[in-house]
Structures are given as C-alpha cells and as structure tokens.
C-alpha positions as CSV (number, residue, x, y, z in Angstrom):
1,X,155.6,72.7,78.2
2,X,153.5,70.4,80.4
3,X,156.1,68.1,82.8
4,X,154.4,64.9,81.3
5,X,155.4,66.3,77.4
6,X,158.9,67.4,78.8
7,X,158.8,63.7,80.5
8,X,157.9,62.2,77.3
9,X,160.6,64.2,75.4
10,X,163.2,63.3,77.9
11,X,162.6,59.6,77.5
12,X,162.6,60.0,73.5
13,X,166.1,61.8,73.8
14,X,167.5,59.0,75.9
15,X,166.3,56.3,73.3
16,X,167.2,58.1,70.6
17,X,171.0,58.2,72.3
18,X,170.4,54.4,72.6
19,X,170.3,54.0,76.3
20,X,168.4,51.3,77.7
21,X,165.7,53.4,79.4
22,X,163.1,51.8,82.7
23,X,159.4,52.3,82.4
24,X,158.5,55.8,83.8
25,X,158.3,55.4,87.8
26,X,154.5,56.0,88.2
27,X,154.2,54.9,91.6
28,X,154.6,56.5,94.7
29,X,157.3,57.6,96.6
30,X,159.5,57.8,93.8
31,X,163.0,60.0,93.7
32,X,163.3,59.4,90.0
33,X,161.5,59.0,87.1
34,X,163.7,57.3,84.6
35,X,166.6,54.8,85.2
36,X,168.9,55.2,82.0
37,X,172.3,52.9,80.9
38,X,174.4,53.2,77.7
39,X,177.4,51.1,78.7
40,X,178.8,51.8,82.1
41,X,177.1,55.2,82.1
42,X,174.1,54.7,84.2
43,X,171.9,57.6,85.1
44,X,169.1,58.3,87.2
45,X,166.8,61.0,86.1
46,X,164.3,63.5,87.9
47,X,162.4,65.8,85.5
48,X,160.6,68.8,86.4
49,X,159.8,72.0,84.7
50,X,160.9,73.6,87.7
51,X,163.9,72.6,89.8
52,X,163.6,74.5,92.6
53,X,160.5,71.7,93.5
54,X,163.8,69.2,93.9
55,X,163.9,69.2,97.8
56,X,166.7,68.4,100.2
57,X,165.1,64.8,101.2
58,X,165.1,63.7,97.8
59,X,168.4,65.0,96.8
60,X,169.7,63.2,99.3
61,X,168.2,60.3,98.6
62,X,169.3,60.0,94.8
63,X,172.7,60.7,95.8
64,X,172.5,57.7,98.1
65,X,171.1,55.7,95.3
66,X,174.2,57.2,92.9
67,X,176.1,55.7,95.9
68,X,174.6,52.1,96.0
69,X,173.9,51.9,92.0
70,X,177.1,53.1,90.7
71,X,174.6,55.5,88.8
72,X,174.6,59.3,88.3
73,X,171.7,61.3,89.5
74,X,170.6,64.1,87.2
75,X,167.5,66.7,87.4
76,X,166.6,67.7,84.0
77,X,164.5,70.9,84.0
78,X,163.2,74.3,82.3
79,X,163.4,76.9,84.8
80,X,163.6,78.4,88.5
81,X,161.6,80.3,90.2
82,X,163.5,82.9,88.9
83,X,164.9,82.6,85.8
84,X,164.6,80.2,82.6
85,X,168.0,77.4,82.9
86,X,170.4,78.2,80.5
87,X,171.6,76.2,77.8
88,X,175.5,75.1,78.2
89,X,175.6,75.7,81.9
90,X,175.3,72.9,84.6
91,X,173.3,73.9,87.8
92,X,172.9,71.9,91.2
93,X,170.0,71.2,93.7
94,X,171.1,69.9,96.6
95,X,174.2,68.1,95.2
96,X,172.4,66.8,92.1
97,X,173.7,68.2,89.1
98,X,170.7,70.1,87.2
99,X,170.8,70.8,83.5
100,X,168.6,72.4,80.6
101,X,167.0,69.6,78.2
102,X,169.3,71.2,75.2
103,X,172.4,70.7,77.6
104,X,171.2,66.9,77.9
105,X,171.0,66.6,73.8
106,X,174.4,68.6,73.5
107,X,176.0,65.9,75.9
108,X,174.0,62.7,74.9
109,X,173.4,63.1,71.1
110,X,175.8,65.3,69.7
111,X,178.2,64.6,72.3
112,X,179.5,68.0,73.5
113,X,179.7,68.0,77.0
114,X,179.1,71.4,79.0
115,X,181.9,73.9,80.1
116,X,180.2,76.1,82.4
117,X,178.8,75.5,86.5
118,X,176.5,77.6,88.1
119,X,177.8,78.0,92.0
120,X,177.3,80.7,94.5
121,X,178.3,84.2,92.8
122,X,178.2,83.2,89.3
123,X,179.2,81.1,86.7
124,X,182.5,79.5,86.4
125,X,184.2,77.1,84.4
126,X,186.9,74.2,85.0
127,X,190.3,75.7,83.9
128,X,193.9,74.0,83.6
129,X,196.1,75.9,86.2
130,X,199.0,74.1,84.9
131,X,198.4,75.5,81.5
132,X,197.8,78.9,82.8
133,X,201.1,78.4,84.8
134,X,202.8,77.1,81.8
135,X,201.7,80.4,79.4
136,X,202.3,82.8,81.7
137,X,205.9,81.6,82.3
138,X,206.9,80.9,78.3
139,X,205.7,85.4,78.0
140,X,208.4,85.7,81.2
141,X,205.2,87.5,82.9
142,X,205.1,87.7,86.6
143,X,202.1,86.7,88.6
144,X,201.4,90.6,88.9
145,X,201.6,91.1,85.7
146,X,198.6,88.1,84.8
147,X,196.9,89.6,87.9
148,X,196.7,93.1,86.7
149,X,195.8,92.0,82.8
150,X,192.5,89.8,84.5
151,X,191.6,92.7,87.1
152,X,192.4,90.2,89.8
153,X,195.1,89.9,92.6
154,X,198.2,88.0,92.2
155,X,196.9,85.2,94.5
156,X,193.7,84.9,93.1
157,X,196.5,84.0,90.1
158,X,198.3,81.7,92.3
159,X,194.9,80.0,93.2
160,X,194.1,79.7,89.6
161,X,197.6,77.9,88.5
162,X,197.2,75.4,91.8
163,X,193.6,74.5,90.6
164,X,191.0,77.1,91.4
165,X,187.8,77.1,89.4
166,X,187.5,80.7,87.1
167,X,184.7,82.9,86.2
168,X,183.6,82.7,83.1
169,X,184.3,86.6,83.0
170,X,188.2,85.4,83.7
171,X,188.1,82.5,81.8
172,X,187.9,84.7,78.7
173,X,190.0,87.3,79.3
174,X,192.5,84.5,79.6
175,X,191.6,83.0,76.1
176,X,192.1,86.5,74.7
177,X,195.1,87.4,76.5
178,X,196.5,83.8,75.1
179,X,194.7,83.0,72.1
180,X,194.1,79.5,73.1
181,X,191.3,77.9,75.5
182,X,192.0,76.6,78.7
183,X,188.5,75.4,80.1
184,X,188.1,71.7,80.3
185,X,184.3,70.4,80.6
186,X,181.9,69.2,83.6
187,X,182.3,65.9,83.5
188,X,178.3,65.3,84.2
189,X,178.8,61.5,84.0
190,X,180.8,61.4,87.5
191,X,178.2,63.8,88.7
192,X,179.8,67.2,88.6
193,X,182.8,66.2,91.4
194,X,184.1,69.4,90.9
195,X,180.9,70.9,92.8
196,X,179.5,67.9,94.3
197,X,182.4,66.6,96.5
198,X,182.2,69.6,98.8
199,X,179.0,68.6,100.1
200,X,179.4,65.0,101.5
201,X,176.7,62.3,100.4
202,X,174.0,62.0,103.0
203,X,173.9,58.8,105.7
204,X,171.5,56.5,105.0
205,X,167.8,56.8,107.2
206,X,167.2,54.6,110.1
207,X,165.0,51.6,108.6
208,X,161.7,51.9,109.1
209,X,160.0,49.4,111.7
210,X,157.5,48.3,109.3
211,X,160.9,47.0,107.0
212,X,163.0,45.6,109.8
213,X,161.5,42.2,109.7
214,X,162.3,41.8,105.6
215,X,165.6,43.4,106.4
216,X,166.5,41.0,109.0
217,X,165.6,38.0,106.5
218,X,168.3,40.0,103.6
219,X,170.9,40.2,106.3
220,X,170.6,37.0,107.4
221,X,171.2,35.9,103.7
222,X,174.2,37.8,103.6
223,X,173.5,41.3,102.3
224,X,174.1,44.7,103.9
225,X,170.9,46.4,103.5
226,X,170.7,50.1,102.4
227,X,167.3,51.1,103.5
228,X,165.6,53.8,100.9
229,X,162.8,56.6,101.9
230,X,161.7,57.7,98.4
231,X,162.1,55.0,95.8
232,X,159.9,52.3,94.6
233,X,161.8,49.6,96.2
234,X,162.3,49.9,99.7
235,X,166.2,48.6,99.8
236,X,169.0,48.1,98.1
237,X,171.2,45.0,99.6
238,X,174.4,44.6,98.6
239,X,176.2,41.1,99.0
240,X,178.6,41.8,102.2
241,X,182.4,39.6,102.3
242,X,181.9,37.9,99.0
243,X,184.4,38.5,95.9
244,X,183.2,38.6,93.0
245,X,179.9,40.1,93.9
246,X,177.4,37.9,92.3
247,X,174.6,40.5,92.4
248,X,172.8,43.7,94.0
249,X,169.1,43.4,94.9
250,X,166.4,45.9,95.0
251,X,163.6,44.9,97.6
252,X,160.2,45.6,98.4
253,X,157.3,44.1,100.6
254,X,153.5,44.3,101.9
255,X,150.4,42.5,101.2
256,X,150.4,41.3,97.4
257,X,148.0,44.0,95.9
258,X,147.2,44.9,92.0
259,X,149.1,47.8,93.2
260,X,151.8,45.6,94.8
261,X,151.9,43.9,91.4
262,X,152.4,47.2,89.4
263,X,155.6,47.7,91.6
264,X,156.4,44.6,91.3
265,X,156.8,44.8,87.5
266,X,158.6,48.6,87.8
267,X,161.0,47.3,90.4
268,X,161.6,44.2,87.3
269,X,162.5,47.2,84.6
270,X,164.6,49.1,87.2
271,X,166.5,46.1,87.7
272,X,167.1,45.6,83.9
273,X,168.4,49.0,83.7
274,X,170.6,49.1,86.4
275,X,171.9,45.3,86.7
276,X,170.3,44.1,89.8
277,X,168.0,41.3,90.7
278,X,164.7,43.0,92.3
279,X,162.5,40.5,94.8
280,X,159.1,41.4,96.7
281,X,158.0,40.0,100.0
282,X,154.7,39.1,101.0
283,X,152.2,37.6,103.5
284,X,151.5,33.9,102.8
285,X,147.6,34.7,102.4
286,X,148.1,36.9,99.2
287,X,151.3,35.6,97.7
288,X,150.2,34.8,94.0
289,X,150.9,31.0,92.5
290,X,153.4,32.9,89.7
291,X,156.8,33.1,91.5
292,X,157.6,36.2,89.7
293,X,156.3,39.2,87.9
294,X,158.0,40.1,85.6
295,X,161.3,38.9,86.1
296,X,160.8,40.3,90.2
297,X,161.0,37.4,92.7
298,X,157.9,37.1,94.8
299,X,158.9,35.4,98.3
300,X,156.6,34.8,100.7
301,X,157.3,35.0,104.5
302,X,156.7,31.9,104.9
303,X,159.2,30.2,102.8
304,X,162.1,32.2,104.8
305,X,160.7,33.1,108.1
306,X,162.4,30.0,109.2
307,X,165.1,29.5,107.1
308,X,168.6,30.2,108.5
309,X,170.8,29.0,105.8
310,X,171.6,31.7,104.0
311,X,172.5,29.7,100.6
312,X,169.0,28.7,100.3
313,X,167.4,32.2,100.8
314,X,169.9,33.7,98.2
315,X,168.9,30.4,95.8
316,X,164.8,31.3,96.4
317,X,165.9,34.5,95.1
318,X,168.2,33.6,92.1
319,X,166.1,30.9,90.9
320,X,163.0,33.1,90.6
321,X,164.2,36.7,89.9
322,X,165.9,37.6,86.5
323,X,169.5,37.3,85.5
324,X,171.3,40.9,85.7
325,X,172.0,41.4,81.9
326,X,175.7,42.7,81.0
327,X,174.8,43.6,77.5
C-alpha cells in the first residue's frame, strides 16, 4: 500500500470514529500529518509505511508538541525494515508510541485497546502485581514456588508483585497457572507512559534568529513562546501568569506568499482541531487587505512593531483570529 492510500485510509478511520480530523499537513517541515480530537482525546498522527523513516529530531519534536498541545503523538505504520508490525502490539520510535493501522481500528472503532508493548528483548504486557501477589498468597504458595512454576527466579516474582512489566511468555503461564487474566492494556491515549516516561521529553531548540523578532513581539504580549523546528507553525505561545488561560496560539511569519497563504489556512484547521488561535506575521509591503485567512490572524509588523501594551497586541489577535471551539 502506497503511503498516500494508507494516509487516505488513516483519515477515513478517524472520521469514521468521529474525530474532528485537520486538513492533511501538505506543507513543509511538517512532524505530522493529521491533528485528530474526539473529546479530550487529541492526537497527533505521523503515518508512514515504514517506521523506522521516524527519526530522532522529529520524535522529539512531536513529543514537545504532545507537551505544549495536551495532545498524544502517534506513528501509524505497516512495517520495519525488518519485519511487518503486528496487529495488537504497540511499538515505539523514539518515545512515540507506534502501532499497526488494525491496532488503531481495534482502539478507535471497536474500542479494544491493545495489551501487548514491544521493548528491548521482546514483547511484554502490563500485569497487576497486586493481583499476582493476591493469587499467589490465597494457594499459600511461596515466592519459590510461583518462581519455579514460570521458569523464573523468586525475585524476578517479587519484581512482578511490586509492579514489573511481564513477558507475554510469563504473562500466560500466569493465566494458566490461575485461570484468570491479569494484563491490563496500553493506555495509548496518555502515550504509552509505561514506556515513554523512561525517556524524558526533549528541551525545546534554541529559536531561530530569523523568529526572534516575532517572538519578542508574543512575549511582549504576554506569552511564553515554545519555539518549534518541524511543524507548520513556527511556535506555540502559551499565555504566561494569567488564570484561566484564555487561549494557546500557534504562530507563523515571512513575506505573505500564495504559499504563505496555503499555511496560513492549514495553521487555521490545526487550530480548530486542537483549540488554539493561530496568527501569521508579515512585512507591511505584502500583508493582504483580508485580516484573516481562514479564521488565522494576519498581523503585520507594522501594527505591533511599536506597540508596547500588551492588551492591545493580544486584542489585534483575538479580534481577527477564530474563537477556539469547545464543542
């Protein structure tokens, strides 16, 4: 399957589980292709037939967006270089959980959430050590005894009743020796923390000189700006000291282009997804006479070069970008 078909197929599977789903990110850099929300859950998706083309840079980079979004990032994919995914079984790139196409239907549509994780050495599976603790102790069975019946020692036992992760080879011994399960599923929605926390989210990159001057205008209206390296915006700002936060903002700048105009209208359908006002800067010379496309504020430099009161920056930007929907 072509990666435009499997693209295509993602996006129908998403709609068909009635998320909210962002035009396709056709522009470059881009860390994503899709921006997805069905209620809270909001996901970020990469797609690619194979996932072993998901590099470190943008891995980090759609965690940091995770960060700043409150949004999951998730590769969906067909293979490795070595080996076709399998369905069921959550992989990871890079601290991005990975999954088979059928593993997204399974959790989206029929709502069946995988059980097993692919880590170093195999496949495991979340299991309940309390449970374990609990069954072992009601048969009056010692740790040794559990140990020897799993063809482990009696502290990989221990480990397992405090919390450690199984095989899936162990995991099913146990539901034999038992007769009841004790796996629990990935939770794929929080982004896999059972694999994902041991590998800290990246720091954000150094802004790039080219952005320093827009950044300087965000920060003096009040925002802490998150610069970005691959996404079609080039920041997210977040509103710094104020409770409630009124809103998040997705920025981008350079001379207004058709091209500038295309992002412009993609930054707009991001921002419908994920709930955040999206504004684009430009030079005075090419600002168009619309104030917005598509529901994404177009500011000129001109109307804030100068302006150090940071209500009426944030005002030029609320009054021309669209309303973060709740719905």
């Amino acid at each position: 399957m072509s990666r435009e078909a499997l693209l295509g197929n993602v996006t129908a599977m998403l709609e068909d589980a009635e998320f909210l789903v962002s035009e396709r990110c056709a522009v470059r850099p881009k860390s994503f292709d899709l921006a997805a929300r069905r209620g809270e859950d909001l996901l970020l998706v990469k797609v690619l037939g194979n996932v072993d083309a998901f590099d470190g840079p943008t891995g980090a980079e759609m965690r940091r967006l995770g960060r700043y979004l409150s949004a999951t990032p998730l590769v969906v994919g067909l293979r490795t270089r070595d080996e076709d995914l399998k369905p069921g079984v959550v992989y990871f790139r890079h601290g991005v959980p990975a999954i088979h196409p059928d593993t997204l239907f399974d959790l989206l549509v029929e709502g069946v959430p995988p059980l097993i994780y692919a880590a170093p050495g195999g496949l495991y599976v979340n299991i309940d050590g309390s449970l374990v603790h609990e069954e072992r102790s009601e048969r009056g069975w010692s740790l040794g005894r559990l140990a020897e019946e799993l063809g482990v020692s009696r502290r990989t036992v221990a480990k397992y009743e405090d919390g450690m992760n199984a095989s899936v080879e162990v995991a099913v011994k146990l539901e034999d020796l038992f007769d009841r399960p004790f796996s629990g599923p990935v939770d794929v929605f929080e982004g896999a923390p059972e694999v994902r926390d041991a590998d800290p989210t990246p720091e954000a990159p150094a802004a790039d000189p080219d952005d320093e001057h827009v950044h300087a205008v965000l920060a003096r209206a009040g925002f802490v700006v998150h610069p970005t390296e691959r996404a079609p915006f080039t920041a997210v700002s977040e509103e710094a000291d104020r409770a409630p936060v009124e809103f998040t903002l997705l920025s981008g700048h350079s001379t207004f282009t058709e091209t500038a105009r295309k992002r412009a209208r993609l930054m707009a359908s991001i921002g419908r997804v994920t709930r955040t006002r999206a504004v684009y800067f430009t030079d005075d010379d090419s600002k168009p006479r619309d104030e917005s496309v598509d529901g994404t504020a177009i500011v000129s430099y001109g109307e804030v070069d100068d302006e150090d009161d940071p209500e009426r920056i944030r005002d030029l930007i609320r009054d021309r970008s669209e309303e973060p929907q709740e719905a």
